[in-house]
N, C-alpha and C positions, 0 to 999 in steps of 0.2 A: 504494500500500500504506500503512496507516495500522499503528500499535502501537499498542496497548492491554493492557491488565493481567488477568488470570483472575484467580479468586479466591483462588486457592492462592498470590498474588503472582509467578507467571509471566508474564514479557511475552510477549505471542504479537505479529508480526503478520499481519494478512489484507489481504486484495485490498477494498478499499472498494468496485466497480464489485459486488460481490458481495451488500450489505449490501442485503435486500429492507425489514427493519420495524427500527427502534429501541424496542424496550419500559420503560418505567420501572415497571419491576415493585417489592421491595424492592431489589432489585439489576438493574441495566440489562443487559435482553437484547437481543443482536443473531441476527435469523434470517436467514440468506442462502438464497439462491436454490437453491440446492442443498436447504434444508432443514433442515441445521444451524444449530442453536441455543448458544450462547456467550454466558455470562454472564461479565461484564465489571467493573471496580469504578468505572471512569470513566461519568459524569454521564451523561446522552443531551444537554443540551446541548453536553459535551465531543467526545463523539462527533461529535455532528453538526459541530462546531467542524472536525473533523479531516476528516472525509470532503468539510469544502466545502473546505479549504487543500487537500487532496491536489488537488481536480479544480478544480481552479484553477492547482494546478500541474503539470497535465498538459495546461492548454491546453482543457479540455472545456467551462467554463463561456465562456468568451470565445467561444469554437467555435457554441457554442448562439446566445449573442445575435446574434455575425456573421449567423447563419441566419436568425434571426424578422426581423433589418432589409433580409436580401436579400427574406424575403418577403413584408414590408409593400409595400416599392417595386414589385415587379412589378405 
């Protein structure tokens, strides 16, 4: 789960595993998979800042590479 900021200066947070596009519109939209849309005041580099810390801290990106080097070796 990542926190980020709505416009209204409410911190919301969401599920990153969720986040389908990052937009740098005037203000940075996040569209999730669902199909909702949340505009945000943090950057899209911030964003994305967060969404790679979260899944790095869940173990998923380590998780990934273990994979591609089990299946270069075979």
């Amino acid at each position: 789960m990542i926190s980020v900021t709505r416009l209204n200066g409410k911190t919301i947070t969401i599920n990153a595993l969720l986040i389908e596009t990052i937009e740098d519109t005037p203000d940075t939209m996040l569209t999730l998979t669902t199909g909702k849309k949340i505009m945000v005041l943090e950057k899209v580099t911030d964003v994305v800042s967060l969404v790679q810390s979260y899944l790095q801290l869940i173990g998923l990106v380590n998780g990934s590479i273990k994979s591609l080097y089990i299946e270069e070796e075979s």
